[in-house]
Backbone as CSV, one residue per row, in Angstrom:
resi,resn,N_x,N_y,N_z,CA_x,CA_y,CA_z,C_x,C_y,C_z
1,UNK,117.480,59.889,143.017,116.283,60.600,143.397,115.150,59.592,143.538
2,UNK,114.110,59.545,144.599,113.679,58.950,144.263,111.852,59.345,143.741
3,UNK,110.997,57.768,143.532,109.977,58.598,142.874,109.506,59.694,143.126
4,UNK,109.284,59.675,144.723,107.846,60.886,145.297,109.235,62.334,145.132
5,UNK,110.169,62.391,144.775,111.077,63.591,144.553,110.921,63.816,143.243
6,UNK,110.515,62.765,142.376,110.749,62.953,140.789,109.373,63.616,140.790
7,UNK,107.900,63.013,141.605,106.393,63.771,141.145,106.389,64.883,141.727
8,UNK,107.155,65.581,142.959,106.873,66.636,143.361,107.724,67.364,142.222
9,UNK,109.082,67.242,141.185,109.410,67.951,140.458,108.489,68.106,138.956
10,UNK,107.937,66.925,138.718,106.672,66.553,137.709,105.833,67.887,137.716
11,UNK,105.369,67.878,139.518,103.957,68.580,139.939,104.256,70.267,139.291
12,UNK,105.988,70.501,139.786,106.235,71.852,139.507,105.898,72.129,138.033
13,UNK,106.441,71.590,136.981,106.246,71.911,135.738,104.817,71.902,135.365
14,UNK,103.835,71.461,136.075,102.325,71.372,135.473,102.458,72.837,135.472
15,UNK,101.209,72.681,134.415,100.611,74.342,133.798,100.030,74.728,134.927
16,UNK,100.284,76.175,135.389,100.027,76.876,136.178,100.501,78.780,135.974
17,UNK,99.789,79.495,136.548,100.041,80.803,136.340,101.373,80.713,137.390
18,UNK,102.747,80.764,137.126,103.778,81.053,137.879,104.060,82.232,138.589
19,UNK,105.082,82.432,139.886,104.800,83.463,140.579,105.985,83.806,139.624
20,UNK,105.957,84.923,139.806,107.727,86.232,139.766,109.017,85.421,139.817
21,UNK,108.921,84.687,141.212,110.096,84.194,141.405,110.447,82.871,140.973
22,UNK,108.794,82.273,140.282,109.287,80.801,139.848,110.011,81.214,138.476
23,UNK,108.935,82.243,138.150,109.807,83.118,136.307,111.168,83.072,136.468
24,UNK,111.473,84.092,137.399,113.356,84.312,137.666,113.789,83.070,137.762
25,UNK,113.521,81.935,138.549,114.322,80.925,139.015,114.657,80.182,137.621
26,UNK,113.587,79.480,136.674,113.739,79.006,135.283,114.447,79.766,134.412
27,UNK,114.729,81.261,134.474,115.093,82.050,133.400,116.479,81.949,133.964
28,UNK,117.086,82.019,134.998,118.609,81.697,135.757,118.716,80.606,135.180
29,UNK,117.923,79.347,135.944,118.633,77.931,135.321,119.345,78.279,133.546
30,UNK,118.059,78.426,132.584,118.287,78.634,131.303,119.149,79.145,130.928
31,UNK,119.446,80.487,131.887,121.137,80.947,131.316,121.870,80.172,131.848
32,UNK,122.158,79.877,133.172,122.945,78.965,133.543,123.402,77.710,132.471
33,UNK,122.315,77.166,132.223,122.044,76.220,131.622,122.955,76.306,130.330
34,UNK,122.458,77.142,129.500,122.909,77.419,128.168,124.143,76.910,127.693
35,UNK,124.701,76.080,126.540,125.930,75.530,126.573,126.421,74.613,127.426
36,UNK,125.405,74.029,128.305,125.824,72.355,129.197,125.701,71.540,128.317
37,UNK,126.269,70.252,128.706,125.857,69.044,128.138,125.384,68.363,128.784
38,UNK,124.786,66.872,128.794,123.968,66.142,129.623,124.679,66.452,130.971
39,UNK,125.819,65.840,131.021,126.224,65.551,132.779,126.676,66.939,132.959
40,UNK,126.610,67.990,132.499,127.066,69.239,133.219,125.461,69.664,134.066
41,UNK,124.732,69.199,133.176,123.422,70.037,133.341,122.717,68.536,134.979
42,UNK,123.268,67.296,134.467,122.757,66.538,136.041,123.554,66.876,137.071
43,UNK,125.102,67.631,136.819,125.626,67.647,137.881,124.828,69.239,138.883
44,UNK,124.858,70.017,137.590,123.570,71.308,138.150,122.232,71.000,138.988
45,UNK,121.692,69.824,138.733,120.858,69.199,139.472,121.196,68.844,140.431
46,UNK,121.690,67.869,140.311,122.347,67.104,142.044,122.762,67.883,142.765
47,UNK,123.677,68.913,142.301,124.205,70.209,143.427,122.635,70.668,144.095
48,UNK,121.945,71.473,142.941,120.352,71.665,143.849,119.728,70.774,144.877
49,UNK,119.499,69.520,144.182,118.983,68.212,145.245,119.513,68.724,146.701
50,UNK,121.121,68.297,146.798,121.745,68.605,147.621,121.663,69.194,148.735
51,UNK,121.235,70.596,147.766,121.341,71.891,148.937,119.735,71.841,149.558
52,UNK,118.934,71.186,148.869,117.703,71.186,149.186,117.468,70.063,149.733
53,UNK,118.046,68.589,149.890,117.440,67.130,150.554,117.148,66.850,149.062
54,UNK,117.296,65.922,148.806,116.689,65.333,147.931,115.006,64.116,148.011
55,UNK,114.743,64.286,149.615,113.389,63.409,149.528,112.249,64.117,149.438
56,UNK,111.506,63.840,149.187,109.994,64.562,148.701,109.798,65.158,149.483
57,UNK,110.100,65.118,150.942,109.722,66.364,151.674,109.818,67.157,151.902
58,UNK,111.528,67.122,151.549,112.435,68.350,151.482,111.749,69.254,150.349
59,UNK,111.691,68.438,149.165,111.268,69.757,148.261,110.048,70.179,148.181
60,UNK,108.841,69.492,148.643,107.708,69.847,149.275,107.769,71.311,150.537
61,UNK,108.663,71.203,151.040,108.390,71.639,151.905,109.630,73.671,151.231
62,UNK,110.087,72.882,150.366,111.380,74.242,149.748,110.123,75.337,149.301
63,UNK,110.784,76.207,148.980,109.562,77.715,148.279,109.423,77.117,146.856
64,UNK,108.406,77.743,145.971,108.198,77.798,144.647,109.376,77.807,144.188
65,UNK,110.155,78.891,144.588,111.099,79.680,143.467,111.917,78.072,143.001
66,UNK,112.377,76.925,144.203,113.395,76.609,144.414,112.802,74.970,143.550
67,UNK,111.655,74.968,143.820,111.345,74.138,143.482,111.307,73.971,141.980
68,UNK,111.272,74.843,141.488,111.050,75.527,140.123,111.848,75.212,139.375
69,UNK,113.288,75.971,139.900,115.156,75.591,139.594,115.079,73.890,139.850
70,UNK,114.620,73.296,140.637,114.994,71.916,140.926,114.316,71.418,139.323
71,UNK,113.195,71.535,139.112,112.187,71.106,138.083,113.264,71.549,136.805
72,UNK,113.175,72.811,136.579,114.198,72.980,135.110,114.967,72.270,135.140
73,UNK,116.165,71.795,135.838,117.264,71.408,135.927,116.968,70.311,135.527
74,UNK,115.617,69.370,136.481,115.437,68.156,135.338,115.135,67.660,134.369
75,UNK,113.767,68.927,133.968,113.785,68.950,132.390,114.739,69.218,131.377
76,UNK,115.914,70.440,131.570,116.807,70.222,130.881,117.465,69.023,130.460
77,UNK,117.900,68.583,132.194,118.382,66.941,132.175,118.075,65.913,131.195
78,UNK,116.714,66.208,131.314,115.930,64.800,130.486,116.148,65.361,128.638
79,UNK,115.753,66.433,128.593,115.846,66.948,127.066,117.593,66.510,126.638
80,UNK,118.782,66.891,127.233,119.992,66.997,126.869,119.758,65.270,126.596
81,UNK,119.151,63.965,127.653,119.633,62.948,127.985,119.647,62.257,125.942
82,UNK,118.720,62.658,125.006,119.113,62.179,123.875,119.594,63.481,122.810
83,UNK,119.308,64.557,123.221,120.195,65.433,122.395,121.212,65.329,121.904
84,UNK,122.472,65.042,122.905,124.012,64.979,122.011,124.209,66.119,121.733
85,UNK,123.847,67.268,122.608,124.359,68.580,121.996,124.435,69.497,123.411
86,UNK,124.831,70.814,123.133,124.617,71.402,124.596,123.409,72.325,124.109
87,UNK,122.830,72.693,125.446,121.964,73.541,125.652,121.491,74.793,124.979
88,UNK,120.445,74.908,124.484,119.903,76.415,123.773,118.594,76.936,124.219
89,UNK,118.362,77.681,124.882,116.488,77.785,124.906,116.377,78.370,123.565
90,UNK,116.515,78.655,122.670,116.155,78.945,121.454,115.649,77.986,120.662
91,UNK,115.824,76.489,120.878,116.172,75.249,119.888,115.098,74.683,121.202
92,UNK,114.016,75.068,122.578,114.508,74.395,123.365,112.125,74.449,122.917
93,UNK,111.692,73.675,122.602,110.787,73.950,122.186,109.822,74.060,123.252
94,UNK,109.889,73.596,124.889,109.365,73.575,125.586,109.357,75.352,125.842
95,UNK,110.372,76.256,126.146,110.699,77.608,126.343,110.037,78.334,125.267
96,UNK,110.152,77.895,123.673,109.790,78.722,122.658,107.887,78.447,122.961
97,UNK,107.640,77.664,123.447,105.718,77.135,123.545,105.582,78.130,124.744
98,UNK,106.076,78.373,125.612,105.968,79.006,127.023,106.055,80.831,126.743
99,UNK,106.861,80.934,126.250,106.978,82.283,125.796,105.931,82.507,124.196
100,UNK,105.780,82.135,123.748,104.342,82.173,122.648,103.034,82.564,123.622
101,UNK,102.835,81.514,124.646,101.978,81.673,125.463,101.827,82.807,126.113
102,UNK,102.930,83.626,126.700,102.579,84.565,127.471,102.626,85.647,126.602
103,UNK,103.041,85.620,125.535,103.156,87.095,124.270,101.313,86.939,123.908
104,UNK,100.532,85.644,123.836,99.482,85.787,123.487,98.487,86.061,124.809
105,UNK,98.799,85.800,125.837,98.090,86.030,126.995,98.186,87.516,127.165
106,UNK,99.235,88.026,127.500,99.448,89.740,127.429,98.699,90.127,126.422
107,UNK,98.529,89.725,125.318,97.937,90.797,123.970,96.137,90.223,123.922
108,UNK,95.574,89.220,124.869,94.512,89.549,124.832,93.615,90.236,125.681
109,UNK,92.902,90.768,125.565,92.309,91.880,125.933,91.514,91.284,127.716
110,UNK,91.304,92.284,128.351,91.023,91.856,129.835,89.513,91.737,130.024
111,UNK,88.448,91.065,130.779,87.164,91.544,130.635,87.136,92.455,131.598
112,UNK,85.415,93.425,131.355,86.139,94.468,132.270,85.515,93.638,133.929
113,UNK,86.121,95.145,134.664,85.835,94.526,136.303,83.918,94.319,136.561
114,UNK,83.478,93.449,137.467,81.925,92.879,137.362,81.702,94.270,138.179
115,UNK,80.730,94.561,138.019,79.948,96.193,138.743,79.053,95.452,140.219
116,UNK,79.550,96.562,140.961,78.983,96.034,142.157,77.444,95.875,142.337
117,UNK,76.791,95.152,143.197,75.760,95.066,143.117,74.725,95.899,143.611
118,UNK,74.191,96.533,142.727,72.955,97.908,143.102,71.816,97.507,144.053
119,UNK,72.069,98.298,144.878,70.690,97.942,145.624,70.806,98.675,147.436
């Protein structure tokens, strides 16, 4: 892979409000995922690369959703690369911080809507 493929997968994981389908795409990998070991989980990658080009433009140019799956796949990648174990999102502390986040985002309260302007 090379760099400008590794920052456009970088760019995906930055904090951002995710759409629907980037949600689904990470929550697939994760099951998918679940019980790989390092090279099961790069060969899950490279198959993606694959189907997508692997140069920055290709995945620049792929949807959220896909880009998303490309991104998990390498964070898994990189997490398994000193683990020595297979896969858990339970154990997976990046998933357990992400889901904290949105249980506390849902439970705080909304401001209300701004009132139109009188006049």
């Amino acid at each position: 892979m090379t760099d400008d493929a590794q920052d456009v997968l970088e760019a995906a994981l930055e904090p951002h409000e995710p759409t629907a389908a980037e949600i689904g795409a990470r929550g697939r990998v994760r099951d998918r995922a679940t019980g790989m070991t390092h090279h099961e989980a790069q060969a899950a990658l490279d198959a993606v690369l694959a189907d997508v080009g692997a140069g920055a433009d290709d995945l620049e140019s792929a949807d959220a959703a896909v880009r998303a799956e490309a991104a998990e796949w390498q964070r898994i990648t990189d997490l398994l690369l000193d683990h020595g174990g297979p896969y858990t999102p339970d154990t997976d502390a990046y998933v357990q911080g992400q889901l904290t986040a949105r249980d506390h985002h849902r439970d705080r309260p909304r401001p209300p809507a701004p009132s139109p302007p009188s006049g």
